[in-house]
C-alpha positions as CSV (number, residue, x, y, z in Angstrom):
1,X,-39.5,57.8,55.0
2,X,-41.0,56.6,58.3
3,X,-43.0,53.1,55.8
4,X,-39.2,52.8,54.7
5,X,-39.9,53.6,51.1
6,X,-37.2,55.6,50.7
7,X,-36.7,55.9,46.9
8,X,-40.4,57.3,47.1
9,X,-39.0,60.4,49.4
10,X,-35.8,60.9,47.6
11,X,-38.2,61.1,44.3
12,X,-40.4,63.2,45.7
13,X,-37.7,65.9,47.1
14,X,-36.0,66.0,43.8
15,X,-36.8,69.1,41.4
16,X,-37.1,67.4,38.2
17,X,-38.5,63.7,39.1
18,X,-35.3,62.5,37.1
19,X,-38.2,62.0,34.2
20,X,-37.7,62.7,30.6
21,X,-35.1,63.5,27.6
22,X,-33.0,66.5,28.1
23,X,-32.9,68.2,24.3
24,X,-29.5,68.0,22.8
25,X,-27.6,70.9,23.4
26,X,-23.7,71.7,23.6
27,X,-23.9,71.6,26.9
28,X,-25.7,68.3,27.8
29,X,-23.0,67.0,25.3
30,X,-20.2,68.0,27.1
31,X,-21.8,66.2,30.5
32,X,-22.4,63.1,29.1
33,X,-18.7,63.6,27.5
34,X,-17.3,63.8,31.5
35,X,-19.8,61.3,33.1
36,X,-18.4,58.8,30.3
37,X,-15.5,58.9,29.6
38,X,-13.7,57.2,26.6
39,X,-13.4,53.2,27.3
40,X,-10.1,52.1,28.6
41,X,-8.2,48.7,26.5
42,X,-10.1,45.4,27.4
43,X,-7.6,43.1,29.9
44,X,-6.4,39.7,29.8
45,X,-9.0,37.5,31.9
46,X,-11.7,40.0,31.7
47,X,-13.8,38.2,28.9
48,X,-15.4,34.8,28.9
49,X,-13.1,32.2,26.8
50,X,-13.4,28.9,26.3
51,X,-16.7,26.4,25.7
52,X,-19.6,28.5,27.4
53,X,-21.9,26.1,29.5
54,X,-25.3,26.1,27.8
55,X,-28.6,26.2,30.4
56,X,-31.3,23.5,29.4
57,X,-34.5,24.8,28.3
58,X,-36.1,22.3,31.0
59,X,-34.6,25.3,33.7
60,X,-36.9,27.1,31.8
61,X,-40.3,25.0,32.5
62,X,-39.5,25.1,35.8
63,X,-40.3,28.9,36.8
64,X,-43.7,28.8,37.7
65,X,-45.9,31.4,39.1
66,X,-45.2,30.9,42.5
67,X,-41.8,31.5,41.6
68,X,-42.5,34.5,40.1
69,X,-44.6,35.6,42.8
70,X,-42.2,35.3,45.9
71,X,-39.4,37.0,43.4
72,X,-41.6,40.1,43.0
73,X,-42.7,40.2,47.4
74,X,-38.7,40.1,47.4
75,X,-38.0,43.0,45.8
76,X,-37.9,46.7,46.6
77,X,-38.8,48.6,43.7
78,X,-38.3,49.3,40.2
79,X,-37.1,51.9,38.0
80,X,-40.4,53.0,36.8
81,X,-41.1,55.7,39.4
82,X,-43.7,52.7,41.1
83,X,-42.6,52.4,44.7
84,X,-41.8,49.2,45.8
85,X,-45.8,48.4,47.6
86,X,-46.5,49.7,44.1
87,X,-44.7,47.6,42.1
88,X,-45.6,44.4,44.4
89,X,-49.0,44.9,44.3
90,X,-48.9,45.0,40.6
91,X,-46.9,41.7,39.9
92,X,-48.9,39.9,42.6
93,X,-52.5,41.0,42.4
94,X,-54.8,39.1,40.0
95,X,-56.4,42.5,39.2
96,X,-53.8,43.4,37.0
């Protein structure tokens, strides 16, 4: 907590790691059941209509890997358990 990585301590205090596939039971059925619940009607204005604008491919050729680079020092974490130092150092060091 006191380096700021606080996704770190939060992972570290929680029992189960929030790691792995529960096995399908009646029970883990009927919590997935309340944390989703059954989609409402789609509304007017919601959805994309019309002529979508395409992106060039030459936006493409652009990204380079300094891009990349100052992207991955901007960003604090990922989902993968790696803490955000982690995670940096990976997409930034030429050892990996």
């Amino acid at each position: 907590m006191m380096t700021g990585q606080v996704n770190s301590a939060l992972q570290y205090l929680s029992d189960d790691q929030g790691r792995g596939i529960l096995p399908l039971s009646d029970d883990v059925m009927e919590q997935l059941k309340e944390k989703h619940p059954e989609p409402q009607g789609v509304q007017l204005g919601s959805t994309l209509s019309g002529p979508i604008e395409d992106v060039p491919d030459i936006r493409y050729h652009e990204i380079n890997g300094g891009m990349v680079r100052d992207a991955a020092l901007r960003s604090k974490g990922s989902g993968s358990g790696v803490d955000a130092n982690g995670f940096r150092r990976i997409l930034t060091c030429k050892s990996f």
